[in-house]
C-alpha atoms as one frame of an Amber mdcrd trajectory, in Angstrom:
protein
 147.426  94.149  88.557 146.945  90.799  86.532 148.939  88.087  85.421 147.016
  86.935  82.105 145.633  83.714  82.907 147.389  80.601  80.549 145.732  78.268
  78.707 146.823  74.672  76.681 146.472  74.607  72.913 146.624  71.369  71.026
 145.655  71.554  67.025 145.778  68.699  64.974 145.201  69.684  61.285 145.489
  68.234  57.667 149.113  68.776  56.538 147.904  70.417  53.311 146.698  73.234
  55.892 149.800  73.607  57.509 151.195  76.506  56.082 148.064  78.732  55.816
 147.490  77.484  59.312 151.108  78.420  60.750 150.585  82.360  58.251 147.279
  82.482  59.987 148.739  82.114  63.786 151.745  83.873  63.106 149.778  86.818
  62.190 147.987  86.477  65.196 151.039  86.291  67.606 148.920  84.484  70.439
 150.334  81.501  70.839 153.512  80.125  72.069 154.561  77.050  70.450 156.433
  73.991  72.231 156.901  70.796  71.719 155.706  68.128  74.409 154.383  65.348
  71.837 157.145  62.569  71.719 158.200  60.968  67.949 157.357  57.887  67.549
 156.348  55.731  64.410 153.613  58.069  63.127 154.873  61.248  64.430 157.455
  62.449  63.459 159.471  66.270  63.131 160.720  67.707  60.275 164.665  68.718
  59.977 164.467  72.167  59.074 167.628  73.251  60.149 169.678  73.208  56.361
 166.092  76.050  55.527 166.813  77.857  58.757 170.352  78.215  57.846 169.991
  79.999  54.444 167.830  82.129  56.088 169.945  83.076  58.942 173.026  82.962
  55.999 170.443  85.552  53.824 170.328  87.876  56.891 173.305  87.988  58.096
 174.365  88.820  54.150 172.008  91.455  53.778 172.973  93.092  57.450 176.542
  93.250  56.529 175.149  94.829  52.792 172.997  97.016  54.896 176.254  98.657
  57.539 178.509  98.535  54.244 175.573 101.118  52.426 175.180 102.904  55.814
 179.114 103.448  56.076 179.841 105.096  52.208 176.200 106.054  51.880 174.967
 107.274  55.319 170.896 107.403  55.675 169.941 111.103  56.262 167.695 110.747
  59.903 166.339 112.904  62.177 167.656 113.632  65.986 164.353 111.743  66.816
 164.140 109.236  64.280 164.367 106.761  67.042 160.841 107.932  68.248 159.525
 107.415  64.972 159.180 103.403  64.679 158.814 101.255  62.169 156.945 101.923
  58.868 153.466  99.972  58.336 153.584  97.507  55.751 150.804  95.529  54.385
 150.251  91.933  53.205 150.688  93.613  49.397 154.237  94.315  50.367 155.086
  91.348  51.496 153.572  89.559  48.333 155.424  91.461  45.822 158.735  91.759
  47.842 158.325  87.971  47.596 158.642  87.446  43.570 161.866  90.093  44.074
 164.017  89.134  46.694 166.067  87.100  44.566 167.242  90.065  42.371 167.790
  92.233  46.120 169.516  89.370  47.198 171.852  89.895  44.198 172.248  93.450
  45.505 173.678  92.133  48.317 175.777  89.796  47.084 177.401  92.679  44.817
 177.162  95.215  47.753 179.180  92.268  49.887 181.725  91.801  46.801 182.518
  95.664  46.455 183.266  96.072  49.832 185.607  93.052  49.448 186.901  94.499
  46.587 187.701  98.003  48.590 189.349  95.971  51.606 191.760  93.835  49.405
 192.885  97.623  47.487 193.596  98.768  51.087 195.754  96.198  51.696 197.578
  96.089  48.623 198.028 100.024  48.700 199.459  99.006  52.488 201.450  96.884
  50.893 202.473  98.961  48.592 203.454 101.537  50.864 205.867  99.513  52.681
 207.431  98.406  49.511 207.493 102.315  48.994 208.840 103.286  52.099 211.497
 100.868  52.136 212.890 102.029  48.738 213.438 105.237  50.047 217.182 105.314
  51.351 217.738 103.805  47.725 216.744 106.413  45.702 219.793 107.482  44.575
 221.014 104.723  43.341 220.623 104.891  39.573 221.326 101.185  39.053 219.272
  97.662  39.519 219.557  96.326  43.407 220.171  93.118  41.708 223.261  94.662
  40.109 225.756  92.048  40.806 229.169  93.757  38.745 230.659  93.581  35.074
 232.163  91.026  33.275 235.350  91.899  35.379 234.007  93.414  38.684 231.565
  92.817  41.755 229.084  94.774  43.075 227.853  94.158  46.465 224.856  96.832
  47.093 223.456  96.462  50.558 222.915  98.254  54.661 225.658  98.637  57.385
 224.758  99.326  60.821 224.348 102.558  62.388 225.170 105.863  60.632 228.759
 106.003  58.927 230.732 108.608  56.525 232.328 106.847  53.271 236.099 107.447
  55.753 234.519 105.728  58.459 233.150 102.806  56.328 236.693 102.486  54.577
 238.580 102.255  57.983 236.582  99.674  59.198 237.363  97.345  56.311 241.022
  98.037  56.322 240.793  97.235  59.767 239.089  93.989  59.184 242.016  93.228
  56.686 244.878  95.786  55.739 245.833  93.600  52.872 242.326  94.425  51.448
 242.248  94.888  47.297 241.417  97.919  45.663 237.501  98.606  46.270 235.716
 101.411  45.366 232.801 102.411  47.928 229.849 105.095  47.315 227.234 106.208
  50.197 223.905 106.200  49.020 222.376 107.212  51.718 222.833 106.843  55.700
 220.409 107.516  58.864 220.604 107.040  62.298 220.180 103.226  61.953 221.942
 101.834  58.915 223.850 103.092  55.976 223.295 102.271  52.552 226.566 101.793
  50.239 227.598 100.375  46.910 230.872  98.752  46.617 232.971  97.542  43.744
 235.690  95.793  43.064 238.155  93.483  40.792 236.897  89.720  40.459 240.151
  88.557  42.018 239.849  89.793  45.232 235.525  89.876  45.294 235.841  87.068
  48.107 238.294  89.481  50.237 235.568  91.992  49.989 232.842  90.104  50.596
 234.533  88.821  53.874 235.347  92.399  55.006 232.019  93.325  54.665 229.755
  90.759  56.277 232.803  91.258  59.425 231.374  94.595  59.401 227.930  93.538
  59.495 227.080  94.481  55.798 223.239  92.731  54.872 221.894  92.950  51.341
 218.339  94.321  50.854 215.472  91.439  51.254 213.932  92.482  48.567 216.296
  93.587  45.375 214.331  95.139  42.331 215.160  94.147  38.837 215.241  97.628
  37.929 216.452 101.162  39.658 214.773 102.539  42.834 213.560 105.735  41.018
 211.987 103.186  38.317 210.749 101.044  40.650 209.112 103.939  42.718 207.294
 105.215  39.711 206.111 102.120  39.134 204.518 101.290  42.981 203.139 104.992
  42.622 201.305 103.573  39.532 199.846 100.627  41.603 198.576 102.693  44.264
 196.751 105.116  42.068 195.365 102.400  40.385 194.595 100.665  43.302 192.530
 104.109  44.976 190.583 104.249  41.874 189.303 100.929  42.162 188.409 102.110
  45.670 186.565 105.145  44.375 184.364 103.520  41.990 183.630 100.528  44.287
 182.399 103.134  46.828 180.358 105.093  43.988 178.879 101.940  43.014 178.378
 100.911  46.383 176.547 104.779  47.186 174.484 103.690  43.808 172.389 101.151
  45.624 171.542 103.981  48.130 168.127 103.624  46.884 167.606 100.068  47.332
 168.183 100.789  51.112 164.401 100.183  52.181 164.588  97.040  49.824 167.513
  95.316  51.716 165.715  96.290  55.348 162.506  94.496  54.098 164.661  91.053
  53.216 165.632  91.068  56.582 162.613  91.292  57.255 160.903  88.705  55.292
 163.661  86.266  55.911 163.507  86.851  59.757 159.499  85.680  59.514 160.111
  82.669  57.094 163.376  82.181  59.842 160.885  82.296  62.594 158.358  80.210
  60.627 160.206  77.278  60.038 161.756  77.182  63.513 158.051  76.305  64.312
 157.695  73.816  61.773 160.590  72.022  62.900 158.664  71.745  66.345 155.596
  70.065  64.948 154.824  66.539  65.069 153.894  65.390  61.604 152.659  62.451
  60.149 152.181  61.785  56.385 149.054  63.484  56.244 148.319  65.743  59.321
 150.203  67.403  61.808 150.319  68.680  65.539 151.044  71.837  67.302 150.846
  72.483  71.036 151.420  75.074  73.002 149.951  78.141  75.344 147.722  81.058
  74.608 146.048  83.738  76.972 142.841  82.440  78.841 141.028  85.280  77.019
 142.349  84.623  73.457 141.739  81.032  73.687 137.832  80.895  72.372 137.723
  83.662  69.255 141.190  81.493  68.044 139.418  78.454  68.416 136.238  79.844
  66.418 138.642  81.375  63.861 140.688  77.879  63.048 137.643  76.083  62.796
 135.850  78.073  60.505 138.387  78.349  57.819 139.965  75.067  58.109 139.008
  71.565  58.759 141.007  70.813  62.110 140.373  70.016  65.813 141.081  72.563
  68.508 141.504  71.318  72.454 141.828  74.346  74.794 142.698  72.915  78.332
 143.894  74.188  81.561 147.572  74.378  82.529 149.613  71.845  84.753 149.834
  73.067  87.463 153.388  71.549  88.070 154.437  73.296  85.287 154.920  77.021
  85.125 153.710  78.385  82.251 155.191  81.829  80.487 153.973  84.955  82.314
 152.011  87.770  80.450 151.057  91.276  81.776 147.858  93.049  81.891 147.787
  96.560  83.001 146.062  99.644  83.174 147.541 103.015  81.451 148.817 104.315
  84.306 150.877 101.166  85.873 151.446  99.223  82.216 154.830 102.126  81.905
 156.269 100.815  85.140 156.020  97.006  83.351 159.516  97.760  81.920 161.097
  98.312  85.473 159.455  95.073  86.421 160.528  92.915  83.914 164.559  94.260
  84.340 164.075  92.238  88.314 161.880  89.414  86.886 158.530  88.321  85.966
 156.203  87.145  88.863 157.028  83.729  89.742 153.987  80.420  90.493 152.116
  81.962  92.904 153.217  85.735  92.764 150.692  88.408  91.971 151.827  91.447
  89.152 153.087  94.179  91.907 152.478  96.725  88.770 149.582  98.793  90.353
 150.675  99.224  93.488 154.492  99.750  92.354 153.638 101.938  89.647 152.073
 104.293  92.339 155.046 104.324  94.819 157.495 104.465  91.564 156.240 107.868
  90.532 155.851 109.590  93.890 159.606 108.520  95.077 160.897 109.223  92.029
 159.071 113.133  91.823 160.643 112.917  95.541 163.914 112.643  94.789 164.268
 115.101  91.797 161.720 117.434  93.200 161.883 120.278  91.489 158.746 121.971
  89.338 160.494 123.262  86.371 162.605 120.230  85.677 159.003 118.325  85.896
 157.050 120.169  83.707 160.156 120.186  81.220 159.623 116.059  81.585 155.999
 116.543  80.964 156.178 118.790  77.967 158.905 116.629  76.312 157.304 113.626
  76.914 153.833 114.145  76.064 154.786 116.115  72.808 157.023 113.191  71.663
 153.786 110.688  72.703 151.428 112.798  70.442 154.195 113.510  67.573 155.044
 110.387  66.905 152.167 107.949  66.591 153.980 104.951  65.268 156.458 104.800
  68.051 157.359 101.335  69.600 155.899  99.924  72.317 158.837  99.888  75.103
 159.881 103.315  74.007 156.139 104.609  74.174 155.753 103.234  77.923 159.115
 104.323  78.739 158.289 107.809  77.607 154.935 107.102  79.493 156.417 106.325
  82.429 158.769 109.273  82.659 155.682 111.853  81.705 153.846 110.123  85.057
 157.666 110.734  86.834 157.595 114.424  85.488 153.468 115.258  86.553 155.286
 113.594  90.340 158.235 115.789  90.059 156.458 118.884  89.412 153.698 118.500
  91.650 156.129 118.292  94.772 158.721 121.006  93.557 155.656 123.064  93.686
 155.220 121.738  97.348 158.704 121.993  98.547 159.019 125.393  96.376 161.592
 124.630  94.158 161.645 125.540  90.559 164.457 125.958  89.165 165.942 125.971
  92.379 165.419 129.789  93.589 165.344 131.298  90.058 162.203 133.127  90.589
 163.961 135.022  93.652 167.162 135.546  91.956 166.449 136.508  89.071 163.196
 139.223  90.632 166.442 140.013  92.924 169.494 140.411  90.090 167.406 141.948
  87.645 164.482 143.858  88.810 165.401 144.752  92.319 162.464 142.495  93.658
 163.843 140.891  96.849 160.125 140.533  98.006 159.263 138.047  94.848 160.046
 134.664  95.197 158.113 130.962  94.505 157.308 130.033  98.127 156.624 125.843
  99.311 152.756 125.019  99.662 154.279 123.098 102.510 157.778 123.260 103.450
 161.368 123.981 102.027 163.497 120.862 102.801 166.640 123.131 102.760 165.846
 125.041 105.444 164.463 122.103 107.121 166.040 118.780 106.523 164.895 117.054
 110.015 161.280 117.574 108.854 162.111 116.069 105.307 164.421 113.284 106.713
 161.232 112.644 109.158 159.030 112.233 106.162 161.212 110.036 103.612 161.215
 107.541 107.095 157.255 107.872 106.857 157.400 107.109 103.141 159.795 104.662
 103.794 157.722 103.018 106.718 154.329 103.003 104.445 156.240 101.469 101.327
 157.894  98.307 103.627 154.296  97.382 105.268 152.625  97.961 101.882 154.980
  95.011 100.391 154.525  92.990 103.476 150.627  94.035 102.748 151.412  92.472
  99.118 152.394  88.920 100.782 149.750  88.763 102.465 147.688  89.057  99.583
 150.090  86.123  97.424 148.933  83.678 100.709 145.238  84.828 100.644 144.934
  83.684  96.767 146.659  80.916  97.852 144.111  80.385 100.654 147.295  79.909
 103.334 145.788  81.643 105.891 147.862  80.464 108.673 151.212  81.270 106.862
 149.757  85.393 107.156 149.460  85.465 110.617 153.195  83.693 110.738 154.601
  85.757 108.096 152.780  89.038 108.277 150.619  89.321 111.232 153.420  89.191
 113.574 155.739  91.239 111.464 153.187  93.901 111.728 152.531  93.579 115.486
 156.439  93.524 116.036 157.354  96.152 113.806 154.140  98.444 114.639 154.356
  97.841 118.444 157.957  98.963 118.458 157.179 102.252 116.550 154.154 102.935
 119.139 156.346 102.404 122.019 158.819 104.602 120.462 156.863 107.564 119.843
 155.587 106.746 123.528 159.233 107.674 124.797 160.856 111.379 124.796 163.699
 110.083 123.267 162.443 109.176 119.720 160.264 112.320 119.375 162.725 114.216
 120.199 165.504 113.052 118.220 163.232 113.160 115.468 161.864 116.653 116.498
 158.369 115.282 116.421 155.702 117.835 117.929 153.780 114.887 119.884 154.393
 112.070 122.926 151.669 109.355 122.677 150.607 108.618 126.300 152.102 106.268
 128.254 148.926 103.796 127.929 150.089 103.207 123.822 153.270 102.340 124.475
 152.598 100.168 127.186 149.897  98.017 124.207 152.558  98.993 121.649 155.318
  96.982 123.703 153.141  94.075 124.407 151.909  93.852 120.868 155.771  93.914
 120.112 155.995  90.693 122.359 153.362  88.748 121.239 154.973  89.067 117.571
 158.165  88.420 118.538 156.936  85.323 119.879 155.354  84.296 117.203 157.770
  85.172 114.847 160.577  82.719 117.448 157.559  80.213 117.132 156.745  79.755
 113.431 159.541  81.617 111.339 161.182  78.462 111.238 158.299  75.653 111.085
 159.245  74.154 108.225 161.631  72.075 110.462 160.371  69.243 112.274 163.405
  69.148 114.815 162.234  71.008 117.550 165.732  72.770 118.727 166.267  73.986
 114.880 162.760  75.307 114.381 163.954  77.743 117.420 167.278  78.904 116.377
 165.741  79.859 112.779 163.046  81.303 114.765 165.538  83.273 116.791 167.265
  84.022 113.506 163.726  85.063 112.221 163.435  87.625 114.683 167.292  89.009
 113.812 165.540  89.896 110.568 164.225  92.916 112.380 167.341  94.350 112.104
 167.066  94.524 108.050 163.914  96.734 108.671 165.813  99.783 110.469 168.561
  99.424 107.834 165.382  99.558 105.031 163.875 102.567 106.552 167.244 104.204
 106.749 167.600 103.512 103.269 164.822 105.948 102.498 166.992 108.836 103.757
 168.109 108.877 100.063 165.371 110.543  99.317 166.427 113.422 101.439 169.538
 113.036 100.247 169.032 113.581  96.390 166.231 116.162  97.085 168.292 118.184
  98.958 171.097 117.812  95.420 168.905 118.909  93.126 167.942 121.921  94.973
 171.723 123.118  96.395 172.999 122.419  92.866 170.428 124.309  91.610 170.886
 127.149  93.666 174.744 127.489  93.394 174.125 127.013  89.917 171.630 130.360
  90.304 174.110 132.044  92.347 177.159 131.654  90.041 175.066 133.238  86.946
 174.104 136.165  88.879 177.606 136.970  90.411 178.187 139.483  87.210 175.054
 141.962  88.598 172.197 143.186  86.597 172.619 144.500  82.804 172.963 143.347
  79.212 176.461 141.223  79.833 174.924 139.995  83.278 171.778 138.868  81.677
 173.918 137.147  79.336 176.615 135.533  81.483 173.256 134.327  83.609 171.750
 133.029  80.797 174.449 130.908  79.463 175.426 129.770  83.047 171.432 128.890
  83.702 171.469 126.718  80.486 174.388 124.629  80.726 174.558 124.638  84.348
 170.591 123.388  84.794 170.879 121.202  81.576 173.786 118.919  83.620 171.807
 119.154  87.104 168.759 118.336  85.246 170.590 114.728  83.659 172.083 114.054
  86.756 170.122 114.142  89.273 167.264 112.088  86.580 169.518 109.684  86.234
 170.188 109.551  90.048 166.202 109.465  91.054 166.303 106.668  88.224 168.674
 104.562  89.422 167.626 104.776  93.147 164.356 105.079  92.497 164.491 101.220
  90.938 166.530 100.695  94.213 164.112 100.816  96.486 161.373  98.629  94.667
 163.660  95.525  93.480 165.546  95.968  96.868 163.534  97.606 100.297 160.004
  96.509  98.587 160.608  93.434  96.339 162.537  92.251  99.096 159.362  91.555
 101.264 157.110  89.688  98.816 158.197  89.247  95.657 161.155  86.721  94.026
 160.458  86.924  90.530 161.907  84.006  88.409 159.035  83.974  85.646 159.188
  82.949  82.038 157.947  85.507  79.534 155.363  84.693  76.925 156.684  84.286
  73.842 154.543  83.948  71.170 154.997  83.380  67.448 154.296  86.224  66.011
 155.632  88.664  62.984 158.851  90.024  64.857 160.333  92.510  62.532 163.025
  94.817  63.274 162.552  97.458  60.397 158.523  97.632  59.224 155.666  96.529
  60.907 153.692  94.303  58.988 149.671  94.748  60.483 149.231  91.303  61.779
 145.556  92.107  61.093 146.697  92.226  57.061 149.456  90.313  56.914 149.351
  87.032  54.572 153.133  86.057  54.931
């Protein structure tokens, strides 16, 4: 349970140094670099924005190469590839990758102009389609659309509205004008929504025509072609099959740089560190000759640095302690066993000034009400087995997946050990299955201690206990925050009466008939306990009126927050009610489980029962199992950021960020790496 103690690092150094200085810390990742040292006519800082935006403008360029190769020339990975992390790489690789990028770069760029290539063909064969598509009701016609007549005719090619017969079409102009000239009309096609006609007639009476038409609502096509439909089809056909060829070979080409895959990961890569890199330089004070760099690095890291920077380069070093009225980034420290749960932690918040790490002692409740609430010993040991083999497999995994994976092997040893208790494994498979197929009502898993289905009240009675112990543990936790503070006063106000309040009230309870018997407790404490647990109660009420609100110096409002102090206790029966949960979700696991049981041995004994069971047992335990994880997951972080966070522990801190080699595809050993 530590919060890594912060130090101040200031390093003034030659400029000449600076970049072998800024490889060597980078490599090191220790130290988080700010900038507190004002310009002024020495120091100065160095624009480096126009660098940091060709490298962003590199990266971005070689991500979009690298999802246009992973879309026509998918990577081949493993269902755990995600376990496997990223590939070592050594100071060698970075060195030659340096004297290449340019030509992988060009990759890119060609990648990046291939795929444009294959979006513009799409479009155009789009385009193409619609030109397509709206030549077909034209087909038959075996002239130009453009065809406007002879010497002595006029042709007026064109739609009508709605679907019309050449008799119908020829009424309605003779009803627009019955002195109409002669005019010859031909269908070329019709549909439900217009009719396509050509119409000719004498150049004398072309007006009169044209007049009849429009009255009719005749529209010529938008877009006429110079030569006939059918031609003009052929022709569009050509386009697109030209145009899908391009496409093909772009995409071949495109699958051809399949191999420089790895290549195009590494630039981002490399440009992400030189990205990184001059971010930092752009924080540094410079003069023309030497520069500055400040910032914070771990208590313990502070000294070997120090040695290190002074032996290889000529430079000054001051290590000093932290202001105090400044809070400096937060950095865990954890044993094995409570270092998983740091995850969970950091999803609430980092400890705050003046918080302690709750790790240890969270890490401990974490598991057990989390084995609590799934509860069942096969489903454990299936969390054990998976988990540990993926930690051994897979040796290069990543550090947040390896303690989640950690964390959920500690959850499965939790889970198992109490579905051994509450005798639960696979629900009652033992006894159905000893039962369905062997005729073996006698054999069955029994509980080392209890079976919460048969009783609940005993279960509900200890998830209260749980609950109980896990409240006065975090108001345990405050207490310890004011003792390293050395506010001694503020733990009798804030904790000692809680305790005597809360404690008193449960003595006096459990001195009663009532609360024993409601909660079907075996034991009445005499009459002498409740009478000390009731004035205990008083005394911490009292002191809780008296100081809950002492932070105000009008007397009349330090008593009504007092008052409202007290009202707090309220918020404690609600907490320990919301332990009930744990009941709750134990008791799902096991029902489902069961019914789950039942419904595969409904079919009886034999080969097709055995079968039917086994494919019920699979699918039916493989949902339970996911479920009711996810469930003892999702409450299980419940009760710590809410019931037990909620006594001690805000949150609010700033994680250390050093600079460091952050890579997203190989990682380069900081211990080797010369970048």
């Amino acid at each position: 349970m530590a919060v890594l103690q912060m130090k101040r690092v200031s390093i003034c150094a030659l400029k000449k140094d600076r970049k072998p200085v800024l490889e060597l810390l980078q490599r090191r990742g220790v130290v988080e670099v700010d900038s507190v040292l004002p310009q002024d006519s020495v120091f100065s800082r160095t624009d480096t924005s126009a660098n940091r935006s060709i490298f962003q403008k590199n990266i971005s360029a070689a991500a979009s190469a690298l999802e246009i190769l992973d879309q026509y020339a998918p990577e081949k990975k493993s269902m755990l590839a995600s376990l496997e992390g990223r590939e070592p790489k050594t100071n060698k690789d970075y060195d030659a990758f340096s004297k290449r990028y340019d030509a992988v770069m060009e990759a890119v760029y060609e990648i990046t102009a291939l795929s444009r290539s294959i979006a513009e063909n799409k479009s155009e064969i789009v385009k193409l389609q619609g030109q397509l598509e709206a030549l077909g009701p034209w087909l038959d016609l075996d002239l130009s659309m453009r065809f406007k007549g002879t010497g002595k005719t006029s042709a007026f090619i064109g739609t009508l509205p709605g679907g019309l017969g050449l008799e119908a079409v020829l009424e309605q102009l003779s009803a627009q004008n019955p002195e109409l000239p002669a005019v010859h009309v031909e269908i070329v096609s019709t549909s439900q929504n217009q009719t396509c006609i050509f119409a000719l007639c004498h150049k004398e009476g072309a007006a009169q025509v044209e007049e009849a038409l429009r009255s009719i609502g005749f529209a010529q096509p938008a877009n006429p072609t110079k030569r006939s439909p059918a031609q003009r089809q052929e022709e569009l056909e050509d386009r697109v099959l030209r145009a899908e060829g391009e496409i093909q070979k772009a995409k071949e080409k495109i699958a051809s740089f399949s191999g420089q895959r790895e290549d195009i990961q590494f630039a981002i890569d490399y440009f992400t560190m030189r990205l990184e890199k001059y971010g930092v330089i752009g924080e540094l004070a410079q003069s023309k000759r030497a520069f500055v760099l400040t910032g914070y690095v771990p208590a313990k890291k502070a000294e070997g640095l120090k040695s290190e920077l002074e032996k290889r380069f000529d430079l000054s070093v001051e290590i000093s302690d932290c202001d105090p009225a400044v809070d400096a980034p937060i950095m865990l420290k954890n044993s094995a066993f409570s270092a998983p749960v740091e995850g969970v932690l950091e999803s609430f918040g980092l400890p705050g000034r003046g918080e302690v790490d709750p790790c240890s002692i969270m890490s401990v409740f974490y598991y057990v009400l989390f084995g609590l609430m799934l509860s069942d010993a096969a489903y454990g040991l299936l969390m054990v087995i998976g988990c540990g083999f993926a930690l051994l497999k897979f040796k290069n995994m990543e550090s947040g997946m390896r303690k989640t994976l950690q964390m959920f092997f500690y959850c499965g040893i939790s889970t198992a050990f109490w579905g051994f208790m509450f005798g639960s494994f696979f629900g009652d498979l033992i006894s159905v299955v000893a039962t369905t197929f062997f005729g073996r009502p006698d054999v069955a898993l029994g509980p080392i201690w209890f079976e919460p289905v048969k009783e609940p009240m005993r279960m509900l009675v200890f998830s209260m206990l749980m609950g109980i112990i896990h409240l006065f543990t975090g108001l345990a936790m405050k207490a310890y925050q004011y003792a390293k503070q050395k506010a001694w006063m503020d733990i009798l106000y804030d904790v000692g009466f809680w305790y005597m309040l809360l404690i008193g009230l449960i003595v006096f309870g459990l001195s009663t008939e009532m609360l024993p018997g409601i909660l079907q407790l075996s034991f009445i404490l005499p009459s002498t306990a409740g009478t000390v647990g009731i004035v205990a109660a008083g005394i911490g009420a009292v002191g809780i009126i008296l100081t809950a609100g002492r932070e105000s110096r009008n007397p009349f409002k330090r008593l009504l927050k007092g008052a409202y102090g007290l009202y707090g206790v309220t918020s404690y029966l609600s907490d320990v009610l919301s332990y009930s949960r744990l009941l709750a979700l134990g008791l799902a696991t096991g029902v489902i489980a069961t019914v789950i049981n039942s419904m595969g041995s409904m079919m009886g004994g034999g080969i097709g029962g055995a079968i039917v069971f086994i494919l019920i047992f699979l699918v039916g335990h493989t949902l339970n199992m996911a479920i009711n994880l996810l469930g003892a997951y999702v409450h299980t972080n419940r009760l710590q950021f809410v019931e037990f966070f909620g006594k001690f522990y805000e949150g609010g801190g700033r994680q250390f960020q050093p600079f460091a080699v952050h890579t997203k595809y190989y990682n380069i050993k900081e211990e080797t790496y010369n970048g």
